[in-house]
N, CA, C and O atoms as CSV, one atom per row, in Angstrom:
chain,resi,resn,atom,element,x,y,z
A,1,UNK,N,N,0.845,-1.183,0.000
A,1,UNK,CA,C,0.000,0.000,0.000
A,1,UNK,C,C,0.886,1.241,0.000
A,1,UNK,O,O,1.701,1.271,0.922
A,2,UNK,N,N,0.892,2.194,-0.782
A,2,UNK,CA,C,1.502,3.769,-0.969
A,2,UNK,C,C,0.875,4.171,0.301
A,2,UNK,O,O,-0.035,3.591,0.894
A,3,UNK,N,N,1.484,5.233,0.627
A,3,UNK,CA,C,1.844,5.764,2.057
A,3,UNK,C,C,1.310,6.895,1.435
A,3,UNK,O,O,1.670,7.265,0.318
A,4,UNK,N,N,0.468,7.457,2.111
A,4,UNK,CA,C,-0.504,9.166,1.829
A,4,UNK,C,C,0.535,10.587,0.777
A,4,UNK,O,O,0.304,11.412,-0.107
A,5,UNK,N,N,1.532,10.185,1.497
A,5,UNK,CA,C,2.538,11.710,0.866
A,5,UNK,C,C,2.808,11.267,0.070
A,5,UNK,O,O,2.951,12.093,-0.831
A,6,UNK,N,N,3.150,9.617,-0.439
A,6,UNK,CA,C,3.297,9.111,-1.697
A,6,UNK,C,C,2.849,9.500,-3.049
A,6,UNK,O,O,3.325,10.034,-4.051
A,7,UNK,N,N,1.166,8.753,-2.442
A,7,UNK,CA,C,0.020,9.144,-3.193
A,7,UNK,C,C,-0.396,11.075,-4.117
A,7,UNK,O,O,-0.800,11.328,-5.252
A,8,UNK,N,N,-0.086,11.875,-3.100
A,8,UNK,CA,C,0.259,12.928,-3.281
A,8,UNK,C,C,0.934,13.605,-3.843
A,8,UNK,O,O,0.608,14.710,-4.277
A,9,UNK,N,N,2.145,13.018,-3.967
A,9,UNK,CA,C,2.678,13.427,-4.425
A,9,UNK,C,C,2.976,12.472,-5.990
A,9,UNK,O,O,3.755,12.991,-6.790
A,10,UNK,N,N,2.474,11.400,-6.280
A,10,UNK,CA,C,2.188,10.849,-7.524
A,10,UNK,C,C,1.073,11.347,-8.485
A,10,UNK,O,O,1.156,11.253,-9.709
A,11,UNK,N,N,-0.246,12.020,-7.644
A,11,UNK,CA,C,-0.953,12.856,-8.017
A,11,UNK,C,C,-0.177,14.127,-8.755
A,11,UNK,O,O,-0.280,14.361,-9.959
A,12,UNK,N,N,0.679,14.966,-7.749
A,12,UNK,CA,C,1.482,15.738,-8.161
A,12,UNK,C,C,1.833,16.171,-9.683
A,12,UNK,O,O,1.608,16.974,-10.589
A,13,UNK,N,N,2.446,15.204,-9.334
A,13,UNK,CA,C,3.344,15.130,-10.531
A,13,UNK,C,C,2.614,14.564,-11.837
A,13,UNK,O,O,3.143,14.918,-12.891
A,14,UNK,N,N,1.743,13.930,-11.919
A,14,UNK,CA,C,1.090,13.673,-12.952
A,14,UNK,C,C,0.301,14.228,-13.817
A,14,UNK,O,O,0.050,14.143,-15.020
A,15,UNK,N,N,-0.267,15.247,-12.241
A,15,UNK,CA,C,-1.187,16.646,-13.350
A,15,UNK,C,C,0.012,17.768,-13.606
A,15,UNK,O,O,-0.206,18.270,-14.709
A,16,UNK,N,N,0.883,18.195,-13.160
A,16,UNK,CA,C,1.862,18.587,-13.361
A,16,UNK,C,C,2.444,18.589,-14.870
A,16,UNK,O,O,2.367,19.458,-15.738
A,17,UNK,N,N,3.135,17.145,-14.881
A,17,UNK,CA,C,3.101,16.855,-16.071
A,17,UNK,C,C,1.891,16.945,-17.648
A,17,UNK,O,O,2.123,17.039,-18.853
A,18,UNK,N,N,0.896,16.875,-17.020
A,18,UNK,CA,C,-0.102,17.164,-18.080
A,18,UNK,C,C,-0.721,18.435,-18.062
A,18,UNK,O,O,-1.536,18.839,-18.891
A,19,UNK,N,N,-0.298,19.040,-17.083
A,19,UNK,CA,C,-0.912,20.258,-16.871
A,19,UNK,C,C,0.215,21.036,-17.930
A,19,UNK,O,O,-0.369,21.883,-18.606
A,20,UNK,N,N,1.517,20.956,-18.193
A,20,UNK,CA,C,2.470,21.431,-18.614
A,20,UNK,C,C,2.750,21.218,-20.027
A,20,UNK,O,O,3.500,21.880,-20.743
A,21,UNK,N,N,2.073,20.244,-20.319
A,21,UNK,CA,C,1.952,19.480,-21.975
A,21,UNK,C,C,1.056,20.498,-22.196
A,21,UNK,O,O,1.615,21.399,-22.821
A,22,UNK,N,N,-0.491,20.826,-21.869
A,22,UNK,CA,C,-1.386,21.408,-21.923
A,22,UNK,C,C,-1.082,23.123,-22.215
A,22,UNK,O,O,-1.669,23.912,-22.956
A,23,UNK,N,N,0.394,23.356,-21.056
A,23,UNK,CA,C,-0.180,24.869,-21.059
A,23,UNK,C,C,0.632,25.118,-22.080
A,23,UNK,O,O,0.358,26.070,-22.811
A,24,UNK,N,N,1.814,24.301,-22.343
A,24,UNK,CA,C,2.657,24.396,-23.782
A,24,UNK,C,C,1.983,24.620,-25.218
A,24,UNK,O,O,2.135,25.371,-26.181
A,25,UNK,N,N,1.182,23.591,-24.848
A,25,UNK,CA,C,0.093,23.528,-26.214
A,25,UNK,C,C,-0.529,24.956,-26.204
A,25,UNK,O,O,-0.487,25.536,-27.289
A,26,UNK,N,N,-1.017,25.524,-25.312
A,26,UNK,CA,C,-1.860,26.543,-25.358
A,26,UNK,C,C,-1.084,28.234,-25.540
A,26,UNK,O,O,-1.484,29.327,-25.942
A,27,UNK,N,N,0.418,27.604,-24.906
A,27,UNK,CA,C,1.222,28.934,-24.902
A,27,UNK,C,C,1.759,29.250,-26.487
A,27,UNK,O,O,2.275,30.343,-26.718
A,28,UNK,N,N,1.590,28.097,-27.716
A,28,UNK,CA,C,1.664,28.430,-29.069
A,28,UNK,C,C,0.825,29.343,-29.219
A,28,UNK,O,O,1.178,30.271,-29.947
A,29,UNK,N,N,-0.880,29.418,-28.449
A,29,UNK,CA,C,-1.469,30.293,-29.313
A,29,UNK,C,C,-2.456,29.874,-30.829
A,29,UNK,O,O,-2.447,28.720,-31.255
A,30,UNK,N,N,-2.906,30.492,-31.212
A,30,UNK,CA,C,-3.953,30.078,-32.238
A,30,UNK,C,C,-2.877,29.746,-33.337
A,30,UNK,O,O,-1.854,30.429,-33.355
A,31,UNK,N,N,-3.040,28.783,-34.211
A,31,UNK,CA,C,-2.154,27.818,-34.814
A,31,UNK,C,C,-1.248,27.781,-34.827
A,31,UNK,O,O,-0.481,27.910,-35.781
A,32,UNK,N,N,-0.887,27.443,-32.940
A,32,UNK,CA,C,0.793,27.017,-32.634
A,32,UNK,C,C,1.153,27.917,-33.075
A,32,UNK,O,O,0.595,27.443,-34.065
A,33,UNK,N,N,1.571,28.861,-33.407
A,33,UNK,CA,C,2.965,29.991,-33.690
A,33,UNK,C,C,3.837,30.136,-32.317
A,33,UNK,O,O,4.905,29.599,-32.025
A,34,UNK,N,N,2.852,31.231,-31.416
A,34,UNK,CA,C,3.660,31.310,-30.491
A,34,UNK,C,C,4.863,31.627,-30.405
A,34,UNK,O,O,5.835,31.355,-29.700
A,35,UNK,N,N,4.575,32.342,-31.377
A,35,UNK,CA,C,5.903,33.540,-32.432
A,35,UNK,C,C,7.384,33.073,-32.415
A,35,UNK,O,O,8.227,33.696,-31.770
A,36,UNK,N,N,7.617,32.208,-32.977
A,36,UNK,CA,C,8.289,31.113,-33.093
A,36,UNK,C,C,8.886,30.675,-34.315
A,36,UNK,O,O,9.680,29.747,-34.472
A,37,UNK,N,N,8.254,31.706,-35.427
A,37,UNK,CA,C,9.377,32.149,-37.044
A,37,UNK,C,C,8.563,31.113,-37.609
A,37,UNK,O,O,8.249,30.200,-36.845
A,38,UNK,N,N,8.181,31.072,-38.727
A,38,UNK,CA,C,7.290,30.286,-39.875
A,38,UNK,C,C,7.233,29.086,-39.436
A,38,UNK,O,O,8.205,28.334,-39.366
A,39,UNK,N,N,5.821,28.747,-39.028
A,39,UNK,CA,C,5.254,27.685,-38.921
A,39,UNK,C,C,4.778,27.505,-37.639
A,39,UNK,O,O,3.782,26.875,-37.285
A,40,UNK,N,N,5.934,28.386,-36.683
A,40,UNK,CA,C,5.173,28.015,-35.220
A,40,UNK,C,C,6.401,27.012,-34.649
A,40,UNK,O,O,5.994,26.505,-33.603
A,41,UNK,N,N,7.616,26.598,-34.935
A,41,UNK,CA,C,7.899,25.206,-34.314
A,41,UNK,C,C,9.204,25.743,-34.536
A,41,UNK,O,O,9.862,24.806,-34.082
A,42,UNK,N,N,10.103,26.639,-34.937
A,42,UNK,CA,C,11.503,26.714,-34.414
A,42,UNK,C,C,12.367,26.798,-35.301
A,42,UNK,O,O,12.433,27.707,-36.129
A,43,UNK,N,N,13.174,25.777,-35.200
A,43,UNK,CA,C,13.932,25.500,-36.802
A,43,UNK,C,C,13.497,24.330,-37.340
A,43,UNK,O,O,13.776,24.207,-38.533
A,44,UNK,N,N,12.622,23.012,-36.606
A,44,UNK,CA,C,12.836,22.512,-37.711
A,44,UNK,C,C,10.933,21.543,-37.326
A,44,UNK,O,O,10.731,20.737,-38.234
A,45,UNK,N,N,10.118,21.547,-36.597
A,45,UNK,CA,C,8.897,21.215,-36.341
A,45,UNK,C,C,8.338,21.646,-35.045
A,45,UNK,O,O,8.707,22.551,-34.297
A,46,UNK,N,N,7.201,20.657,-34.922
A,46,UNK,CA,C,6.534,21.252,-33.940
A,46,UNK,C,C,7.127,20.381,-32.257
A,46,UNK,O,O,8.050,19.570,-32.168
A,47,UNK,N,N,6.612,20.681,-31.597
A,47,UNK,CA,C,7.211,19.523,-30.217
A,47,UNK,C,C,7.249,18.191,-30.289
A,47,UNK,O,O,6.092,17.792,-30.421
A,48,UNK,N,N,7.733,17.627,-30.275
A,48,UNK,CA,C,8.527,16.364,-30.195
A,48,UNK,C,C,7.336,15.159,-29.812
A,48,UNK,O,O,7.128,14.153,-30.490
A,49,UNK,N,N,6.741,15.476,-28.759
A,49,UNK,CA,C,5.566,14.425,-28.120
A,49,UNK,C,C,6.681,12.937,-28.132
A,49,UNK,O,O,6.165,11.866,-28.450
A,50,UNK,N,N,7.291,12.952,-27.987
A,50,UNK,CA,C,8.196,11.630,-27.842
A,50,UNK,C,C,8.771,11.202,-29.323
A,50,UNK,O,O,9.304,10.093,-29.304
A,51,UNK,N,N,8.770,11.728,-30.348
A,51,UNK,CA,C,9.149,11.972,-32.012
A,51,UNK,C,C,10.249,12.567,-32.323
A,51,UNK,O,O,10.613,13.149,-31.300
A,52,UNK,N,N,10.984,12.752,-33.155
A,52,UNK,CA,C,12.090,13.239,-33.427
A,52,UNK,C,C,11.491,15.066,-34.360
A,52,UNK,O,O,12.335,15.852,-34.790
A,53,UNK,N,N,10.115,15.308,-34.448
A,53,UNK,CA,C,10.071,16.128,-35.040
A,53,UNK,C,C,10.687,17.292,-35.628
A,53,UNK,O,O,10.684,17.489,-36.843
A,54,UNK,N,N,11.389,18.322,-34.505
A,54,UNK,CA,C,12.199,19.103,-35.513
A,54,UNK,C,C,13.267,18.455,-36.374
A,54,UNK,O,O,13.369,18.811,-37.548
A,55,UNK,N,N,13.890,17.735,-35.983
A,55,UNK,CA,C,14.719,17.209,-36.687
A,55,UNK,C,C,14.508,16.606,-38.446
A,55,UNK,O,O,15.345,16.565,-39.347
A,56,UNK,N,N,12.976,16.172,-38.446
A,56,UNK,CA,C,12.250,15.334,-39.658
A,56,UNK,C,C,12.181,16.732,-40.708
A,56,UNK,O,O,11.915,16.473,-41.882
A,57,UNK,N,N,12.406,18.195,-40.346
A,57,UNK,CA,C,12.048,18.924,-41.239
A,57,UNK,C,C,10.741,18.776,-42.142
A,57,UNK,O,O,10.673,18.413,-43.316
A,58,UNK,N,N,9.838,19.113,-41.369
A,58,UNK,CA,C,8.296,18.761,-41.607
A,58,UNK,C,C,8.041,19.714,-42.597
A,58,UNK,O,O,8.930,20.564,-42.653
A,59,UNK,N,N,6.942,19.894,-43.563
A,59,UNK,CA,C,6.400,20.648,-44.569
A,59,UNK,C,C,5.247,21.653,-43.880
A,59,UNK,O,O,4.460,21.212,-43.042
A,60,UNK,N,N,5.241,22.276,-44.078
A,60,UNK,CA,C,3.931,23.291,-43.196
A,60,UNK,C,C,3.107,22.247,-43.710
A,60,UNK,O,O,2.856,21.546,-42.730
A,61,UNK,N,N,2.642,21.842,-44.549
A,61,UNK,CA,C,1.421,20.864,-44.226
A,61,UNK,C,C,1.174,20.164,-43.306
A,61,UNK,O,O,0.103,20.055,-42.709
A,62,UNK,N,N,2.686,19.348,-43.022
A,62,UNK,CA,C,2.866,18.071,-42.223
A,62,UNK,C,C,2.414,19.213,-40.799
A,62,UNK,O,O,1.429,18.960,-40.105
A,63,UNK,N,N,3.095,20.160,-40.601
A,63,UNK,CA,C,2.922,20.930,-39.233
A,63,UNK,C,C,1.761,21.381,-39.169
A,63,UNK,O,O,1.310,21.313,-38.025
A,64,UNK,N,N,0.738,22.035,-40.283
A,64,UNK,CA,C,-0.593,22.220,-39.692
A,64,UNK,C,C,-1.092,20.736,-39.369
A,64,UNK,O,O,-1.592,20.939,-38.263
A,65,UNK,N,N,-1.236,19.691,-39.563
A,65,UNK,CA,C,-1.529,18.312,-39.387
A,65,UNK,C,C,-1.203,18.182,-38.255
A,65,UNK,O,O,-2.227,18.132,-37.574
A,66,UNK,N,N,-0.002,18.064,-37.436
A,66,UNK,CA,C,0.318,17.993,-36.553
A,66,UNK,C,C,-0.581,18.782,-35.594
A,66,UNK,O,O,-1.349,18.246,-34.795
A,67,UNK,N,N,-0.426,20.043,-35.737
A,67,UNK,CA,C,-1.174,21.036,-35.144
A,67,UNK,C,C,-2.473,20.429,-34.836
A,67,UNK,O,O,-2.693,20.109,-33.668
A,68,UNK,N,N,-3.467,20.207,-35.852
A,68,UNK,CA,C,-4.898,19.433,-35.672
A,68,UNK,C,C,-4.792,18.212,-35.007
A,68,UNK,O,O,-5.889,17.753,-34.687
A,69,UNK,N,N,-3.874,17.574,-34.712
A,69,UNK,CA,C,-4.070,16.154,-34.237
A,69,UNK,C,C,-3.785,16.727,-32.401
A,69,UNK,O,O,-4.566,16.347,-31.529
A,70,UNK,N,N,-2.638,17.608,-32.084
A,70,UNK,CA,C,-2.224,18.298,-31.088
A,70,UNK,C,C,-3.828,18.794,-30.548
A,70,UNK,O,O,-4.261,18.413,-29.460
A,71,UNK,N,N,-4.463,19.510,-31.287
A,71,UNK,CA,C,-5.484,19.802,-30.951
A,71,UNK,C,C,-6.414,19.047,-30.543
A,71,UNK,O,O,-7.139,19.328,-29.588
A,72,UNK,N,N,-6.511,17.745,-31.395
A,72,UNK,CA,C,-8.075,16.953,-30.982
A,72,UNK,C,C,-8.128,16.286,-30.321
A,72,UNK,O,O,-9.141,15.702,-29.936
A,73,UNK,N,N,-6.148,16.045,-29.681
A,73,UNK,CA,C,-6.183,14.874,-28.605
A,73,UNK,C,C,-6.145,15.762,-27.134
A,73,UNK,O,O,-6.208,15.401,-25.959
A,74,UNK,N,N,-6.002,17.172,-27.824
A,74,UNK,CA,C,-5.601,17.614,-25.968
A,74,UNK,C,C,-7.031,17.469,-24.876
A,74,UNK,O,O,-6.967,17.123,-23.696
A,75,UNK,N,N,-8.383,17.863,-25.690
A,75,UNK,CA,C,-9.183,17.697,-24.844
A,75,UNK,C,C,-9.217,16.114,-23.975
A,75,UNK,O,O,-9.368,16.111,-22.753
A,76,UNK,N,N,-9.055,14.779,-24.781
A,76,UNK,CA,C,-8.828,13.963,-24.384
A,76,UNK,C,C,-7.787,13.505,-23.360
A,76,UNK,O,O,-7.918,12.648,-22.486
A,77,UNK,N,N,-6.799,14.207,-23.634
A,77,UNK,CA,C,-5.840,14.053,-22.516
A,77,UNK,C,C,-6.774,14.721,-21.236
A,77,UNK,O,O,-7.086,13.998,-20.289
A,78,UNK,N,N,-7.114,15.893,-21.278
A,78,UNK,CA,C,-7.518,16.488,-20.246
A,78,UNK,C,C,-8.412,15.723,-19.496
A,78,UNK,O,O,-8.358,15.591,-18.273
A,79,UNK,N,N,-9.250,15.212,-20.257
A,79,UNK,CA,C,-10.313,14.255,-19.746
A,79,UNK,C,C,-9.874,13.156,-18.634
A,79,UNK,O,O,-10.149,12.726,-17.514
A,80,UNK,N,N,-8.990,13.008,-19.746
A,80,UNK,CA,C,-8.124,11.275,-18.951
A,80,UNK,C,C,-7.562,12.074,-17.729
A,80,UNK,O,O,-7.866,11.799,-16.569
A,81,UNK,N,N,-6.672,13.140,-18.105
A,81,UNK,CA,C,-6.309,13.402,-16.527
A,81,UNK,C,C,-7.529,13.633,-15.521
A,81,UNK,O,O,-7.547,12.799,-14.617
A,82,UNK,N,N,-8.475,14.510,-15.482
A,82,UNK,CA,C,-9.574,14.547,-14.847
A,82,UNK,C,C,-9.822,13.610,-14.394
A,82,UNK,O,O,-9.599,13.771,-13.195
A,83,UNK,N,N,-10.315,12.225,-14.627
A,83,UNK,CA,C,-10.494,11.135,-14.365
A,83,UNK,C,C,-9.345,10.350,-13.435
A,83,UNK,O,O,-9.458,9.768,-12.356
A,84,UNK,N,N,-8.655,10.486,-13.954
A,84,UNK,CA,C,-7.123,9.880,-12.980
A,84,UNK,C,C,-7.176,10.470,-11.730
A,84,UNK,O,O,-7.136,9.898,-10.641
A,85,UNK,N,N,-7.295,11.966,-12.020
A,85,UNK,CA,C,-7.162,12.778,-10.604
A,85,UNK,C,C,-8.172,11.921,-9.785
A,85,UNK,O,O,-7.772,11.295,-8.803
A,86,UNK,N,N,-9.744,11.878,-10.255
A,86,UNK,CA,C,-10.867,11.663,-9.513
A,86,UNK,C,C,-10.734,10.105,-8.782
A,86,UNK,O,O,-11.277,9.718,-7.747
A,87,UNK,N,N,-9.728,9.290,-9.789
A,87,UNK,CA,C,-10.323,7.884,-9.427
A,87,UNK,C,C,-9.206,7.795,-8.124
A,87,UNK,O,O,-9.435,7.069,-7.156
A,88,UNK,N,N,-7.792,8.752,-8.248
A,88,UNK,CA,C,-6.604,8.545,-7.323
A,88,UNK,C,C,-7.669,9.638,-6.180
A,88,UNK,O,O,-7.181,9.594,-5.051
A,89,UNK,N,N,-8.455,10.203,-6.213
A,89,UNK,CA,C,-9.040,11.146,-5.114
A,89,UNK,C,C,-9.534,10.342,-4.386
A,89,UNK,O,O,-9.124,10.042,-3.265
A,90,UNK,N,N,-10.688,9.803,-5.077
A,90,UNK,CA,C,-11.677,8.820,-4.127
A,90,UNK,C,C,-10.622,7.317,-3.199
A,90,UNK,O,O,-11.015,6.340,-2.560
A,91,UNK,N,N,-9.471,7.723,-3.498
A,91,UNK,CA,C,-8.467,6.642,-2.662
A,91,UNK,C,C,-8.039,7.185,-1.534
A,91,UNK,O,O,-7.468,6.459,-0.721
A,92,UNK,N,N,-8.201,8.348,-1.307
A,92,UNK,CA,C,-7.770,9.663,0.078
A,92,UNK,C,C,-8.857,9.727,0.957
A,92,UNK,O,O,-10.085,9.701,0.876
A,93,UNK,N,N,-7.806,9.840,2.018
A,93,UNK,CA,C,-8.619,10.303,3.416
A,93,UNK,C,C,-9.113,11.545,2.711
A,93,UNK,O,O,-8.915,12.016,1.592
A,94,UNK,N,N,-10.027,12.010,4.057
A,94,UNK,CA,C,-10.409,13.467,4.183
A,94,UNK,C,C,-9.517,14.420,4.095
A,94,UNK,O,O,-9.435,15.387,3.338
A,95,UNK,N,N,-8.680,13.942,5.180
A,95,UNK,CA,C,-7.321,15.164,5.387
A,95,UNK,C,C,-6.362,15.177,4.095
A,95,UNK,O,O,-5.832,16.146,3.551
A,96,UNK,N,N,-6.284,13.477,3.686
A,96,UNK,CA,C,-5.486,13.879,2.748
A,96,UNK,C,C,-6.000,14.687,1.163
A,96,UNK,O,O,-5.223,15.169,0.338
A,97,UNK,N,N,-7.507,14.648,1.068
A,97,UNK,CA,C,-8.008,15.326,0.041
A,97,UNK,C,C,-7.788,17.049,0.350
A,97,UNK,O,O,-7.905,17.909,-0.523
A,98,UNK,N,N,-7.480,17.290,1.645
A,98,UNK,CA,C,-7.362,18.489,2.236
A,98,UNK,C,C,-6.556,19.132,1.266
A,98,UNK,O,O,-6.716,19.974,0.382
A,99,UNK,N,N,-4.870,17.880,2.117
A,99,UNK,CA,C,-3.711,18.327,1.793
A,99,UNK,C,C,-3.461,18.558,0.209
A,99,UNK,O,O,-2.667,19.413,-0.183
A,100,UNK,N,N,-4.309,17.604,-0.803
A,100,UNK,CA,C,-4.084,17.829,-2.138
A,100,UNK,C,C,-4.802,18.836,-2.541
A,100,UNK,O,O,-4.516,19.299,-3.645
A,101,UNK,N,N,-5.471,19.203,-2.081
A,101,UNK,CA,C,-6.337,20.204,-2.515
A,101,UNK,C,C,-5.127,21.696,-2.459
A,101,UNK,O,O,-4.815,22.511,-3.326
A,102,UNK,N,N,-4.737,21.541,-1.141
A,102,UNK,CA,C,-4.379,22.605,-0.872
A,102,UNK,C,C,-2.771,22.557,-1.632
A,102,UNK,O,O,-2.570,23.492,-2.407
A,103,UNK,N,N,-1.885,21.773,-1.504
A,103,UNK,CA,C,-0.713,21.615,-3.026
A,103,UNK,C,C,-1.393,22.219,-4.293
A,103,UNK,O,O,-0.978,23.170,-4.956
A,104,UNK,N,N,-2.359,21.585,-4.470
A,104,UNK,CA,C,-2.663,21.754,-6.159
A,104,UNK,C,C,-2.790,23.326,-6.518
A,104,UNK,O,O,-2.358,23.822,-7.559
A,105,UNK,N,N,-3.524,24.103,-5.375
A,105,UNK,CA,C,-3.874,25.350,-5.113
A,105,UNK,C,C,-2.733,26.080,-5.207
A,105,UNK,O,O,-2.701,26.914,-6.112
A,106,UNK,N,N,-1.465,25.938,-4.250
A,106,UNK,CA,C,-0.189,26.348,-4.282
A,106,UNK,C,C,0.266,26.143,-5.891
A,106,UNK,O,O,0.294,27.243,-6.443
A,107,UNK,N,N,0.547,25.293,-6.588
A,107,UNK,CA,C,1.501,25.253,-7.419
A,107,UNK,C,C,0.122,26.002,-9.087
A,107,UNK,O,O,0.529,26.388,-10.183
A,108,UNK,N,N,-1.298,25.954,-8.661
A,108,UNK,CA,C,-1.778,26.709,-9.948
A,108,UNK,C,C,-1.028,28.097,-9.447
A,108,UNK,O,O,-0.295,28.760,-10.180
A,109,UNK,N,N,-1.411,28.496,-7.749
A,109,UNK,CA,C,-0.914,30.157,-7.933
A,109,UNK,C,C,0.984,30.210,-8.345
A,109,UNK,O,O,1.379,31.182,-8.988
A,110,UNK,N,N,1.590,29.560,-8.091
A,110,UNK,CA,C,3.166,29.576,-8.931
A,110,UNK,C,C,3.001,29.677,-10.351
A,110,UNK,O,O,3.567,30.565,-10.989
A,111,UNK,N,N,2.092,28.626,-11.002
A,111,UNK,CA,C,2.103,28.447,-12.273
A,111,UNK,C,C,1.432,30.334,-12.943
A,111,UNK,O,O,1.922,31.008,-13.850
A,112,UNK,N,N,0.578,30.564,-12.318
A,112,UNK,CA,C,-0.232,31.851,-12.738
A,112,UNK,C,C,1.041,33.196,-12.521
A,112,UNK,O,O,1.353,34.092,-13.304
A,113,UNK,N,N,1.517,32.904,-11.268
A,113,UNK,CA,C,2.866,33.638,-11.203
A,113,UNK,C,C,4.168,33.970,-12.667
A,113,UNK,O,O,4.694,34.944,-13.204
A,114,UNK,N,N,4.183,32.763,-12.763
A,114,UNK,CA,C,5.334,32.490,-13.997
A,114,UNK,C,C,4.676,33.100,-14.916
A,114,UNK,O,O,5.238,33.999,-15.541
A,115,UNK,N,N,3.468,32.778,-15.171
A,115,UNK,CA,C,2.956,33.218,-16.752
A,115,UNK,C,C,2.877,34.846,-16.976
A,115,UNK,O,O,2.954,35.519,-18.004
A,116,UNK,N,N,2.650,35.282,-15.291
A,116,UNK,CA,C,2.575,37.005,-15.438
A,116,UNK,C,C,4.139,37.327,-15.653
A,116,UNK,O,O,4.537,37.852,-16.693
A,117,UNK,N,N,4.734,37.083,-14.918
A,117,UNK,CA,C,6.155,37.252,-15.104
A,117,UNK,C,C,6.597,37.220,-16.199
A,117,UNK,O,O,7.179,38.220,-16.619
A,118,UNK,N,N,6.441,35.866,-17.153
A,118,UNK,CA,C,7.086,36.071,-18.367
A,118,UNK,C,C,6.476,37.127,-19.307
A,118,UNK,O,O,7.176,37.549,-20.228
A,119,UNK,N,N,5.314,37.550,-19.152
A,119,UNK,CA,C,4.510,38.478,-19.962
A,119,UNK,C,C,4.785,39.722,-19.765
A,119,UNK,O,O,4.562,40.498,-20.694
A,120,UNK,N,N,5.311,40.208,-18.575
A,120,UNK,CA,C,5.757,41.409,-18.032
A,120,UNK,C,C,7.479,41.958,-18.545
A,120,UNK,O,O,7.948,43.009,-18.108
């Protein structure tokens, strides 16, 4: 059996991680640019997702494609995380739904922090 701070912190890190795929996706902006020199993706594609992409020297076609698929799976990811969160929730004490509650709270206001910062 995982030990409460475990749990917590496996939660953590998981929306973390998808929370960060997510805000990446979103910090491109309306078709990925994210002012980022023709196409949106750098020198040579769009993010990697575990792919060698910039490297493949993609065709703006291939990258708006990309772009749409980036798009139609993120709601799904989100979903799935939602669900993960809920099914690892209903495994917590009270207190410990407290304590996650109150982490998750901390690291959106960091995350909201960074984003003013870099904009400033």
């Amino acid at each position: 059996m995982l030990r409460p701070l475990r749990i917590v912190t496996i939660i953590a890190a998981l929306v973390a991680l998808i929370a960060g795929g997510v805000l990446y996706a979103q910090a491109q902006g309306p078709g990925g640019r994210g002012g980022r020199g023709p196409g949106g993706f750098g020198t040579g594609g769009p993010p990697s997702m575990g792919l060698p992409l910039r490297e493949l020297n993609l065709t703006e076609a291939q990258q708006e494609q990309v772009r749409q698929l980036m798009t139609q799976y993120r709601e799904q990811v989100r979903a799935l995380n939602d669900r993960l969160e809920g099914d690892i929730r209903a495994l917590l004490t009270p207190d410990q739904q407290q304590q996650a509650d109150k982490l998750k709270a901390e690291r959106e206001a960091r995350m909201k922090q960074r984003r003013q910062e870099r904009t400033q």
